[in-house]
N, C-alpha and C positions, 0 to 999 in steps of 0.2 A: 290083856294089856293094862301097864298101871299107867291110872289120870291122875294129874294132880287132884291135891283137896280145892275143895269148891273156894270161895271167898266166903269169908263173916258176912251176915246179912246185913251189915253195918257199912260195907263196905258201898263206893258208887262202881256201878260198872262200868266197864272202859268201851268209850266208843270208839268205833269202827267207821271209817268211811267206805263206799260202796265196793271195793275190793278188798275190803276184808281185812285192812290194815290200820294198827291203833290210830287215832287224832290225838295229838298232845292238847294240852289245855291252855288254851288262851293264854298271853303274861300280859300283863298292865306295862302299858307304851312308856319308856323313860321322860319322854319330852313331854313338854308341858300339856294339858288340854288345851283345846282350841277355845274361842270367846265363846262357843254355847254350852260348856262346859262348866263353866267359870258359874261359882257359889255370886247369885245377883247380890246378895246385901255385901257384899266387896264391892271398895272404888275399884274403877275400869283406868284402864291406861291406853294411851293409843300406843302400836304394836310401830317402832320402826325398820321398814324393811333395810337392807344394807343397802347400798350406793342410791338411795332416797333422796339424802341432804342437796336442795338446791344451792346451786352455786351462787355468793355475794356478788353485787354488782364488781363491788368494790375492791376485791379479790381477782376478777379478774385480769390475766394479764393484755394489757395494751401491747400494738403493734406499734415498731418502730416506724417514725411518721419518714415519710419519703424525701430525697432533698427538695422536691418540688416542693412538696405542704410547706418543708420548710422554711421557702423562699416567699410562699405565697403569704403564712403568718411573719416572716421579717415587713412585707409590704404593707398588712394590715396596720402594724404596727407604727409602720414610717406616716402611714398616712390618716393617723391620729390627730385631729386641731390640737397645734401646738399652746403650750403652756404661756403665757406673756408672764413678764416678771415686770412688777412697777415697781419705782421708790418715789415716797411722798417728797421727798426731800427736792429731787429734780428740779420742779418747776423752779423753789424758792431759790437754789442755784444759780440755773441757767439766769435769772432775770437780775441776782447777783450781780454777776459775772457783765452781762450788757450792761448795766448799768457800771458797773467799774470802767470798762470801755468806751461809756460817752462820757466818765468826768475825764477822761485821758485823752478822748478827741480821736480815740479809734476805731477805725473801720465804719466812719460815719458815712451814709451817702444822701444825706439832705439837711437840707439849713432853711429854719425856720423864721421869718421875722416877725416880732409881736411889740408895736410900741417902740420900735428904734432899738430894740435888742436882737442880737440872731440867737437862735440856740441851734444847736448841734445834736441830730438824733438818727438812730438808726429807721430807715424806714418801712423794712419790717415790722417792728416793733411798732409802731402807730397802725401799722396796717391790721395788723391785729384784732383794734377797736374803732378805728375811726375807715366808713367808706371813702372818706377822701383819699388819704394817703393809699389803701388799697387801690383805687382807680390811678393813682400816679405810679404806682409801683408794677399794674398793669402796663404802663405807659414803657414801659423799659427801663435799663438800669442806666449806671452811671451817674455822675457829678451832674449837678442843673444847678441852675442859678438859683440862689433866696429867693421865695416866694411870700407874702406877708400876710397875714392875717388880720381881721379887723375883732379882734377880739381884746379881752384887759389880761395884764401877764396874768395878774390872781388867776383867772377862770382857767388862761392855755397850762400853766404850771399843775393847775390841780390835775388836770389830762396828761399831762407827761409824766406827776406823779403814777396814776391810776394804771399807765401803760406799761410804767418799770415796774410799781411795785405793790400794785395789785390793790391801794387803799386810795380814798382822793386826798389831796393837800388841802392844806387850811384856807379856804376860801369862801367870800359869800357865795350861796347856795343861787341867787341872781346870776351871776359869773357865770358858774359851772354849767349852770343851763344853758346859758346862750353860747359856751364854746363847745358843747355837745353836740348842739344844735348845729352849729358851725362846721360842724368837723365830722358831723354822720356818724356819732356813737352813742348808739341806743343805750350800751350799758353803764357806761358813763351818765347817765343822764336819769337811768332806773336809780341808780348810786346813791343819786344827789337827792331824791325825791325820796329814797326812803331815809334819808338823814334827817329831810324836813318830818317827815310823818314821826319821826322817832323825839326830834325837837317837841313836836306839837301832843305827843302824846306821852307825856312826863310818869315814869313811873311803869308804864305797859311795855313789856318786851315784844319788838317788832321783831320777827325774823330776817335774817339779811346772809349774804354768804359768805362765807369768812375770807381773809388774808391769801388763805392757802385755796382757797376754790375761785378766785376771781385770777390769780396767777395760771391755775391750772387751765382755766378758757382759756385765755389771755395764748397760753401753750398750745392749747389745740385748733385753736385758729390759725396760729404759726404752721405745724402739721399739716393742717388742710390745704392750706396756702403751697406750700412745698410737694404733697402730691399734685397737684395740681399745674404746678411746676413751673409758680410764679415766685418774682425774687430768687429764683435761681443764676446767680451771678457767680457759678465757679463751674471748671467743669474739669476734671480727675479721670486721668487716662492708666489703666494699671493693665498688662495683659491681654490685652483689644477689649478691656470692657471701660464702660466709660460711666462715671458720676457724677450728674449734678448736683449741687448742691447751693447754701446758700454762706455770703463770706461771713456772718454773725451765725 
């Protein structure tokens, strides 16, 4: 029988696995090595796997809020403390405007007599500054007769000033005291004594409150007085609800 020729001695010989059948030769894997593979003096990377990436907060999608939430944040919102809107200018207005009203003799409900003169004022408006008129204005509304004062016109005028228009009139500072005094107005009376401190102290700025913040009490004593639900002399029927109010 003819054999083949042998191999060159150069040659490797082919192995066999244990049936007797060739084993091809190993091939080098296409895909990359794995990290223990990997030459160390190269930087390392981290390996991302696919669907890894965590999802953004921010990216994700919100669910549509129910009508309920939605009623519930309309009510959050309603019941917000509301905004107040002020104008400086109001006070200096309203006290305007009253006083346009007493040189025209309107809507006055009390007459003062000081010295054989009456004057004509609203009595809100004193009530303001002075306890007395507030204790007559407790008393109930309506027309009353003149009542007089033992005071000098200077001192009562500086106070009627003060009540309309927030500064005291030109008066000795003797006066103003004793119709303060008279009339149960502390601030009227603070007024007049820092007028004197400020006489006696020539040259040094005293602090005092200005035009526009003595009108503004002046206003929120009126407010006060009103909830309170004195001097209330009107009362406004609209749709079964009813408002009092006051007629300045």
């Amino acid at each position: 029988p003819h054999h083949p020729p042998e191999l060159e001695s150069g040659s490797h010989p082919v192995q066999k696995d244990c049936l007797g059948l060739p084993v091809h030769a190993q091939r080098t894997p296409s895909w990359p090595p794995s990290p223990d593979d990997e030459d160390p003096s190269l930087p390392s990377f981290p390996q991302e796997e696919p669907g890894s990436r965590p999802l953004v907060p921010e990216n994700l999608p919100f669910p549509a809020l129910s009508l309920e939430e939605e009623e519930e944040e309309e009510e959050d919102e309603d019941a917000a403390e509301p905004e107040w809107l002020r104008s400086e200018e109001h006070p200096s207005q309203f006290f305007a405007e009253a006083q346009r009203l007493r040189e025209q003799r309107l809507l006055l409900d009390e007459e003062v007599s000081v010295a054989g003169r009456v004057y004509g004022v609203h009595r809100v408006i004193l009530a303001a500054i002075s306890s007395l008129f507030r204790d007559r204005l407790l008393g109930g509304g309506g027309p009353r007769p003149p009542f007089s004062l033992e005071v000098s016109p200077g001192g009562w005028e500086a106070v009627l000033t003060f009540a309309y228009e927030g500064v005291l009139g030109p008066a000795p500072q003797g006066d103003v005291l004793a119709a303060a005094e008279a009339l149960g107005a502390p601030r009227v009376k603070a007024a007049a004594q820092r007028t004197c401190e400020r006489a006696g102290n020539a040259g040094e700025c005293v602090k005092k409150p200005s035009q526009a913040e003595e009108l503004r009490e002046n206003l929120r004593a009126i407010e006060l007085l009103y909830r309170e639900g004195v001097g209330c002399d009107l009362k406004l029927e609209a749709g079964g609800c009813q408002l009092r109010g006051e007629g300045l």
